[in-house]
N, C-alpha and C positions, 0 to 999 in steps of 0.2 A: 381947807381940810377935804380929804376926798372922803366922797360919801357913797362911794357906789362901789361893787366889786368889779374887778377887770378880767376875766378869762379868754387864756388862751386856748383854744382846741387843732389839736396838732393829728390831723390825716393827710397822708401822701397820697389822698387823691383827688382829682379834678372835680370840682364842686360849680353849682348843683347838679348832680348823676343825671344822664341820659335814657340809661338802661333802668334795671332793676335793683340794685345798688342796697343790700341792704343795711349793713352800715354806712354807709355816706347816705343816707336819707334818715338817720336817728342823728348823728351827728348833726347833720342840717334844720332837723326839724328842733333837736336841742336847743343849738345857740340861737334858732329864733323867739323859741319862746322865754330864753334866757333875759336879751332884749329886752322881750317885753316884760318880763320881771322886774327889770330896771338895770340891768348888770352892760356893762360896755365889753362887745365879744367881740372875739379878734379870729381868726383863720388863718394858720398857717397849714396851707395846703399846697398843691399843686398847681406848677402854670396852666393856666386858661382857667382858673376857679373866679369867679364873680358873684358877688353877695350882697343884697341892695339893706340888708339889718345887721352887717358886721363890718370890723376891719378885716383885708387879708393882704396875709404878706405870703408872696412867693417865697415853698423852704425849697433851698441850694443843699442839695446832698453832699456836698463840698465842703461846707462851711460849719461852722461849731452851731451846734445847736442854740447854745446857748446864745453866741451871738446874734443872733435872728429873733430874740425876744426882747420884746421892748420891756423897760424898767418897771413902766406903769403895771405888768403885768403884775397881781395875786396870784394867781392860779394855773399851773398848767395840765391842761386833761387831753392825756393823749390815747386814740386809738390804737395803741400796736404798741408791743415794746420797742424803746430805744435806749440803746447800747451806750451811750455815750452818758453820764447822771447829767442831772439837768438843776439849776442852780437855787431855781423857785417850786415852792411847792408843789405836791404832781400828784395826780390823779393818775391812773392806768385803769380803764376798761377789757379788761377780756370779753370778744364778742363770740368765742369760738371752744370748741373744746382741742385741747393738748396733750400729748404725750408729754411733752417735758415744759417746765414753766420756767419762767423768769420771774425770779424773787422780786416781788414789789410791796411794800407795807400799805399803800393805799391802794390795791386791786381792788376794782368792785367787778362784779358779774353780776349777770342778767336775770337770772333767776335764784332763787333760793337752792334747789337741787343741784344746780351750774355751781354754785358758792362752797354746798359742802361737799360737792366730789373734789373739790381742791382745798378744803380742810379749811374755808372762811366760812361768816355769817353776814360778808358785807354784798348786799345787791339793791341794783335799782332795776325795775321793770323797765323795758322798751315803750315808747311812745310813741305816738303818729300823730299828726298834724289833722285832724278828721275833717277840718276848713277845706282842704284839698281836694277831698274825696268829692266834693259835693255832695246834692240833695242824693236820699237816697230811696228810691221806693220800694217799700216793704212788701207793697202789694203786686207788684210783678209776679206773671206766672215763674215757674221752677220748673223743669222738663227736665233735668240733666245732673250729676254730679260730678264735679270738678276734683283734680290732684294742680298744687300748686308748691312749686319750688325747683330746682333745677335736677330733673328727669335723672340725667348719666351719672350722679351720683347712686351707686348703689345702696345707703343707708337711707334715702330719701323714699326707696322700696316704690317703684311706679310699678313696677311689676306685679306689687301683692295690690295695689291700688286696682288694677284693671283685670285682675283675677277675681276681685270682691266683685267691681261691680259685671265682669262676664256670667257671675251667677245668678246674678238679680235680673227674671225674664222681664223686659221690657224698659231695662234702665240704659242711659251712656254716661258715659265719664270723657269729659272735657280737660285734655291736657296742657296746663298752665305751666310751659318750662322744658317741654320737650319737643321731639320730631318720634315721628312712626319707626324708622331706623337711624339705630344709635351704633356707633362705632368706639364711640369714645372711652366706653370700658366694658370690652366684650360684647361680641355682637349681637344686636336685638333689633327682632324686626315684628312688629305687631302689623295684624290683618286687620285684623273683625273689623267691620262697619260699628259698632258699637264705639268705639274707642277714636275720637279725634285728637291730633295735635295742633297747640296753638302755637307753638313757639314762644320764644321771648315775649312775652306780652306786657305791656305798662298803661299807663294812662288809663283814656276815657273806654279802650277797647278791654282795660283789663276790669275796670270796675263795671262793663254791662256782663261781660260773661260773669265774673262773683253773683251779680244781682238776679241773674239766671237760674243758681245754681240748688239742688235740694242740701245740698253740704258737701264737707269736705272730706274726701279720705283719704289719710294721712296716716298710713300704718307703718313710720317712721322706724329703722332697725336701729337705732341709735338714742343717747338721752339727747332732746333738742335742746339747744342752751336758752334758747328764749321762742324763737317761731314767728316771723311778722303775719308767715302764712296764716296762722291760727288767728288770729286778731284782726286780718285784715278781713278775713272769710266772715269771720262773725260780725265784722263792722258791718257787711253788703247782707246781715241776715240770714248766713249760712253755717247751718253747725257746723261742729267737728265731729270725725267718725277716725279714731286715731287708736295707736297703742300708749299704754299707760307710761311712757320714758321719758323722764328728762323733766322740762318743764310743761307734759301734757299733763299730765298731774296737780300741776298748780290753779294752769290755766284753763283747763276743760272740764265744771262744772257739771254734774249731771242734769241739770235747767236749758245746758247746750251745748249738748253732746254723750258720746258714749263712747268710750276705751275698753278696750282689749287686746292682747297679740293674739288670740285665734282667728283665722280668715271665718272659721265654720258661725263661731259665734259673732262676727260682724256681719255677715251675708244672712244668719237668723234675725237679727234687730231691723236689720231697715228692710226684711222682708215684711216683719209685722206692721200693726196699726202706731207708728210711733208719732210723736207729735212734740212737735219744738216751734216754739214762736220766733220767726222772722225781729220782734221786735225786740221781743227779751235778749236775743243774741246781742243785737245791735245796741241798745243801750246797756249793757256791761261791757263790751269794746270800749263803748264812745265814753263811760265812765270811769273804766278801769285803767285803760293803757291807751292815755294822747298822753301829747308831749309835754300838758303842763304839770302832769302828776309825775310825769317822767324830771323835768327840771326842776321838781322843788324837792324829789330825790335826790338831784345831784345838789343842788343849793345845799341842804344837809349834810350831806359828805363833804363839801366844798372848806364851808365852817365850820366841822368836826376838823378835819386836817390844820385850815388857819390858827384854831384856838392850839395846837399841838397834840390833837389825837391820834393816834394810829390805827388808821381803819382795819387791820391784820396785826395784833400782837406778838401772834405767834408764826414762826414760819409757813406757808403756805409751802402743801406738796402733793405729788398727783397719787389722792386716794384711787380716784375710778377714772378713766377717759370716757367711759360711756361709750365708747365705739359698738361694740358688738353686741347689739339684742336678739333677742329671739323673735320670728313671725314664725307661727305657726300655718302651713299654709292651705290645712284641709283639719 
């Protein structure tokens, strides 16, 4: 008799991610700690993907979906819609916000706000693997505050990021995700001595600049669906200094952090005597959002589906995209 559940997890991307990846690093960190739950996990992902706690099977874009799934399979949770129905139970993840959606009765999302601007109540939080991150010292100095996410996107707002901190005499801002000049959506070219770019940054080089950091600012023009930035920032002991959209609002605490869309009234806060503890950040990260609280939210979804629930009873349709917020910028 089988005694264990079988999940398949279906990304078309090359696994484990090189870069900054940030779904294929919750995927990855997922079906590890699925694993270690006890469940037999399988990957169908991309050629060159290698995985030393799952099966993976190369998917052919060619070929029926269906036939690339082994029998043993329960479950299939897949990243991205696919067009083709799929024969075994399914799971869909939206990791992103949409204009238009693909009807799925078991879509989960990432946040609670991410859920009902698409008219569900079904989400699971993002996870992270904190074993990875290694030791972390709290007590390192902080000299600097950091923007972390990919710069050229304009709703990611670097520009109100490095406006806040040009007003604060004697602060810089560490750019986690950009270059000085950007071309990629209208051209921008930062000067000031004040303001460094780190480029793509990962690893041991990205967790010393976090651990550097007085916190994050993250005046985001958009609802963010989830945010690894926010969580990763607080893991290394550094607030968040963000607008209230999307899932900042969940995730951003007044114990670790402060929201608003005024620039006026973010460059007043962290002018004053404000005071956030390195640690309290870090243990609500490391408590709230790793990947085991992360899989035993999908484990639940998994088994709500198995038993014949439908995580979406009712049709799922795009209340809000959350695209366009307001920063105030004086």
């Amino acid at each position: 008799m089988k005694n264990k559940m079988h999940v398949l997890i279906f990304i078309n991307k090359v696994l484990p991610v090189t870069a900054y990846g940030g779904t294929e690093r919750v995927a990855w960190y997922l079906a590890k700690e699925l694993a270690q739950q006890g469940c037999e996990v399988t990957f169908l992902a991309a050629q060159g993907t290698t995985c030393p706690f799952a099966n993976v099977i190369v998917f052919n874009p060619e070929r029926d979906i269906n036939e690339q799934i082994p029998a043993s399979v329960d479950i299939v949770h897949l990243n991205a819609p696919f067009a083709t129905p799929i024969d075994k139970p399914t799971l869909l993840t939206c990791h992103g916000n949409l204009t238009s959606l693909v009807q799925h009765p078991n879509m989960v999302f990432v946040s609670k706000n991410h859920a009902a601007r698409y008219g569900s109540q079904s989400f699971v939080y993002n996870g992270l693997d904190w074993d990875d991150y290694g030791a972390v010292n709290l007590s390192a100095p902080r000299s600097y505050f950091h923007f972390l996410g990919k710069a050229a996107w304009r709703v990611k707002n670097v520009a109100g990021a490095i406006a806040v901190v040009k007003a604060l005499p004697g602060e810089r801002l560490m750019v986690l995700g950009g270059h000085r000049c950007n071309l990629k959506m209208g051209f921008r070219l930062t000067l000031s001595p004040k303001i460094s770019f780190k480029g793509m940054v990962g690893g041991q080089k990205k967790i010393q600049l976090l651990q550097g950091s007085k916190g994050l600012i993250f005046p985001v023009k958009w609802d963010e669906p989830f945010g690894l930035a926010i969580t990763e920032s607080l893991y290394m002991g550094a607030p968040v200094f963000g607008t209230p959209y999307g899932a900042l609002a969940e995730l951003v605490t007044p114990e670790v952090g402060f929201l608003t869309n005024k620039a006026s009234e973010m460059v007043e806060h962290l002018k004053n005597d404000y005071a956030y503890s390195p640690r309290v950040c870090h243990e609500y990260a490391r408590d709230c959002f790793n990947a085991k609280v992360m899989a035993v939210g999908y484990l639940k979804k998994y088994e709500q589906i198995l038993n014949g629930e439908v995580l979406n009873p009712t049709p799922l349709r795009v209340i809000d995209t959350g695209m366009k917020r307001p920063w105030f910028p004086s």
